[in-house]
C-alpha positions as CSV (number, residue, x, y, z in Angstrom):
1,X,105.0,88.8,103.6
2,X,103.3,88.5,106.8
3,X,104.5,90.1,110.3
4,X,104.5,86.3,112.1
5,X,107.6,85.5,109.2
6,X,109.5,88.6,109.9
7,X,109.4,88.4,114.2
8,X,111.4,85.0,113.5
9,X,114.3,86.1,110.7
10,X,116.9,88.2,112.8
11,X,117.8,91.9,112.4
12,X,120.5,91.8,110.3
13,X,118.3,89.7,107.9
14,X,115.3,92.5,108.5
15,X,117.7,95.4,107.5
16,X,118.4,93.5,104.6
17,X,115.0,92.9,103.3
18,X,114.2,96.6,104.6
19,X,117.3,97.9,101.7
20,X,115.5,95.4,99.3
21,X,112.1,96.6,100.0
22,X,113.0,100.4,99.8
23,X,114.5,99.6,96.6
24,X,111.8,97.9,94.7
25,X,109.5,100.8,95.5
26,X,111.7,103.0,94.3
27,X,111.8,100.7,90.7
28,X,108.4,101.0,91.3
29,X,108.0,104.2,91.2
30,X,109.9,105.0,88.1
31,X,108.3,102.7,86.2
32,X,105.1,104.3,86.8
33,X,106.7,107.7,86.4
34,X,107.7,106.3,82.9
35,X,104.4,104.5,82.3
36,X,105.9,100.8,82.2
37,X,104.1,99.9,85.4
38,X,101.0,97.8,84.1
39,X,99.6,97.0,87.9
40,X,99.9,100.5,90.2
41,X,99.3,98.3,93.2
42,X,102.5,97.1,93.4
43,X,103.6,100.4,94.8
44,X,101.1,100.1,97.9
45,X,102.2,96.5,98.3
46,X,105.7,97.4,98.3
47,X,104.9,100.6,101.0
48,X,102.9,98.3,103.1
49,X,105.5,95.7,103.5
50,X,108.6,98.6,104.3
51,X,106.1,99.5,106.9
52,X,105.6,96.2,108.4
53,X,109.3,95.6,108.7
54,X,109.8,99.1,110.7
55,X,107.5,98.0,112.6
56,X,109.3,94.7,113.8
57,X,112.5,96.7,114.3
58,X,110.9,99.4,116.1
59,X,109.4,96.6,118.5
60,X,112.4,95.1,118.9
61,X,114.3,98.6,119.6
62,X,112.0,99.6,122.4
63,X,111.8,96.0,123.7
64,X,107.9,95.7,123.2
65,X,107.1,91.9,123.1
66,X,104.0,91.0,120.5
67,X,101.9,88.1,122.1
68,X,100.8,85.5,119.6
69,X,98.5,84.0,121.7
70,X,95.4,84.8,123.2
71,X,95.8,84.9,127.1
72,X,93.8,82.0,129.1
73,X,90.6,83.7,130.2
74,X,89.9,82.9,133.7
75,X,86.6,81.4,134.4
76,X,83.9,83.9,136.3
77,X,83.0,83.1,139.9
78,X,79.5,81.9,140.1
79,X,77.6,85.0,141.7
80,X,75.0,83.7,143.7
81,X,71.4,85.6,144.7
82,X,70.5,85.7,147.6
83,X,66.2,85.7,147.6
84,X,64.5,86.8,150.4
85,X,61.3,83.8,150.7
86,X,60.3,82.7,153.5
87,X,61.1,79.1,154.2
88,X,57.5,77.7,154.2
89,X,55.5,79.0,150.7
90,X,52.1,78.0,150.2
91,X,51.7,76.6,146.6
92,X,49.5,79.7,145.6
93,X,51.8,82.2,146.0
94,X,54.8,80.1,145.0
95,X,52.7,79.9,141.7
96,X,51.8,83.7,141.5
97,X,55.7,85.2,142.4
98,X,57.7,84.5,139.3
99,X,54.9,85.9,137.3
100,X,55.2,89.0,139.2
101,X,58.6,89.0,138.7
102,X,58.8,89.0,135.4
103,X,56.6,91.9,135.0
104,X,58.8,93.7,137.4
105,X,61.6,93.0,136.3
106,X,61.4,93.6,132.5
107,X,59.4,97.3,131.7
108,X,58.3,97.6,128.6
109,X,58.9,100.6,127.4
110,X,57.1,101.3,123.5
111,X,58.8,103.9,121.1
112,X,57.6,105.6,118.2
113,X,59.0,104.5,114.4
114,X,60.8,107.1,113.2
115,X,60.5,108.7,109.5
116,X,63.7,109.0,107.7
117,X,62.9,112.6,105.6
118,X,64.1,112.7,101.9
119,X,65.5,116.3,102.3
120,X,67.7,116.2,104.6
121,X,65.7,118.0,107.4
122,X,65.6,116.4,111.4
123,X,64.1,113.1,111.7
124,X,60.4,113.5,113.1
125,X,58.2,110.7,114.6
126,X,55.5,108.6,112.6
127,X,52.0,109.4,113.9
128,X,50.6,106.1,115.7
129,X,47.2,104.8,115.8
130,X,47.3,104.4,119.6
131,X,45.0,107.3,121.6
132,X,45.3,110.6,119.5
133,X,43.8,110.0,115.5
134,X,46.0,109.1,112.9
135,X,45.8,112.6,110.8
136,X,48.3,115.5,110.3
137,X,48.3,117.9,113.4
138,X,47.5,120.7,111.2
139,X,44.5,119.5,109.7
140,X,46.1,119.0,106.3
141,X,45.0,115.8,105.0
142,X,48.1,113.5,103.7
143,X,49.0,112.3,100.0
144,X,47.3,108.9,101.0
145,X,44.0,110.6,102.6
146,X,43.3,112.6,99.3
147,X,44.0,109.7,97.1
């Protein structure tokens, strides 16, 4: 039973299938209680679909209309830049101001891999090879540097 059937059948007809629902969950019920019931999923079926025609009726009792369809999305206004060249550009520094740009306008910023620890314990960064050396802060040498 899916929501979009029930929002068309009326409310009498709702109430009706609400009774029938209620009903066969409580058959349900004592057929597990009894150990007849060979597939226990019924009973969350059955409890799903009670639930689903509350909800209709509850929508309908405060008035809350459900919209099927997805509203029209307006398009975006262009935004337009505004760049501040001059009017007359040599070709040399036309050439050299988008890669300047670029740099500017994209920093690179470089972060250490982090070392997920087996134990549990807070997550610590993995030693890089760029500047400082590569060994243990302590002096210990690693499991890979005695091997």
């Amino acid at each position: 039973m899916k929501v979009a059937e029930l929002r068309v059948l009326e409310e009498d007809e709702l109430n009706g299938r609400l009774r029938t629902a209620r009903r066969e969950l409580y058959e349900l019920r004592f057929k597990h209680a009894v150990g007849q019931l060979e597939n226990w999923s019924q009973i969350a079926k059955a409890r799903h679909d009670i639930a689903r025609i509350m909800t209709v009726l509850s929508e309908r009792e405060l008035g809350i209309e459900v919209v099927t369809e997805a509203p029209e999305v307006l398009p975006a206004e262009p935004q337009t830049k505004k760049t501040k060249k001059p009017e007359f550009v040599d070709e040399e520094e036309e050439s050299q101001e988008p890669a300047a740009e670029a740099e500017a306008a994209e920093p690179v910023i470089e972060q250490a891999p982090v070392e997920e620890p087996a134990s549990g314990g807070r997550a610590r960064p993995i030693a890089s090879t760029h500047g400082a050396s590569a060994g243990p802060k302590r002096g210990r040498k690693s499991k890979e540097e005695k091997a």
